[in-house]
N, C-alpha and C positions, 0 to 999 in steps of 0.2 A: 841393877834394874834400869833397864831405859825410862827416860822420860814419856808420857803423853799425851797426848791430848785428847776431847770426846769429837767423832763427828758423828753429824749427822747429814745424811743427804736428801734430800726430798723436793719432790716434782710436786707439779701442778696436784695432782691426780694419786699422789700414795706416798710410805718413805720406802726411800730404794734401797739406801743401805744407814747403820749405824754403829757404832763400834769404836774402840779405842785404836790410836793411831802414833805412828814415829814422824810422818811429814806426809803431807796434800801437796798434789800441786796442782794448778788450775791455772784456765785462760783467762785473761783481764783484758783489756782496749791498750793497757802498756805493754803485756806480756807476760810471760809465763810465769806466775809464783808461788812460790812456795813456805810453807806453812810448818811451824815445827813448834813442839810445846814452848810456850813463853816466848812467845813472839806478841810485839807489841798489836795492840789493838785493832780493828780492819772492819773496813765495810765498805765493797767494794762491788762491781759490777761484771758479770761472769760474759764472756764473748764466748761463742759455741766451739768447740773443742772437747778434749778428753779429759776425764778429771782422776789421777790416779792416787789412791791412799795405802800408802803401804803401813799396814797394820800392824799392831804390835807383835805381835808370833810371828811376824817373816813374810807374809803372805801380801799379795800385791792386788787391790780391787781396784779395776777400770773399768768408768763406765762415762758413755757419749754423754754429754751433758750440751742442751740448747738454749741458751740463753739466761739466766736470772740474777742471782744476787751471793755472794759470800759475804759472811760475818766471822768475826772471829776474837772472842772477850775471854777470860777466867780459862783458859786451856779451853775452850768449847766451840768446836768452828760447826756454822749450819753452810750448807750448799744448798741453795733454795731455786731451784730448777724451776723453766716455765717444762720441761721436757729430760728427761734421765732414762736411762736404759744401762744396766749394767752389763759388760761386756759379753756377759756370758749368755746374756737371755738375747743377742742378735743373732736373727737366723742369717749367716753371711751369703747365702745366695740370692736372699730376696732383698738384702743392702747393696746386692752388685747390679741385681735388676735393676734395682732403685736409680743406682747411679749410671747404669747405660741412658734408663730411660732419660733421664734427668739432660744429661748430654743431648739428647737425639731432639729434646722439644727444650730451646733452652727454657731452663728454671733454676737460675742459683741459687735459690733456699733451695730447693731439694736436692741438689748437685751437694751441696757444702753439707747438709744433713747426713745423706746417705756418706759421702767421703767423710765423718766426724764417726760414723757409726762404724766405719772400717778399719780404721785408726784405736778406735779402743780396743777392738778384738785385736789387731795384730800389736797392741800395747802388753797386752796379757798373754801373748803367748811368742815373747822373746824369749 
């Protein structure tokens, strides 16, 4: 039996996902890391990126994450989102709008949003 740990992920506005996991990995201001039961202590600051948890049964959950906070004590890591979307609930043509439009009037929060929201879909479906 593998090890695990508990996550939870939750936005501003709902929890997005929750569930036992083999390793997190998520974006920090150092860079990218990751998360495996019994890993020491963490409280850390989330830079907008993908955050992927491969779940105990084999299965891979990505979802865009914008900004907040990771924790991570007693095997129990929270992802506390100012904004989450799981990978599956992006409609990709209205993230590719997103990001033309974004492009055409600059706006790099909405350039990096939209390109963060495209990056989890095509995480989930290597």
């Amino acid at each position: 039996m593998l090890a695990e740990l508990h996550v939870e992920l939750v936005a501003a506005d709902r929890n997005v996902w929750s569930g036992e996991a083999t390793l997190v990995v998520a974006r920090t201001p150092s860079g990218d890391i990751g998360i495996m039961p019994g890993h020491q202590p963490l409280l850390g600051v989330l830079e907008s990126g993908p955050v992927t948890v491969r779940t105990s049964d084999g299965a891979t959950v990505v979802a865009a994450v914008h900004g907040g906070f990771i924790s991570f004590a007693d095997n129990k890591l929270s992802v506390l989102a100012e904004i989450a979307e799981l990978a599956d609930e992006i409609d990709v043509g209205r993230a590719e709008r997103a990001l033309e439009r974004a492009n055409a009037e600059p706006d790099a929060a909405a350039e990096r949003r939209a390109e963060i929201r495209l990056r989890a879909v095509a995480g989930v479906h290597r």
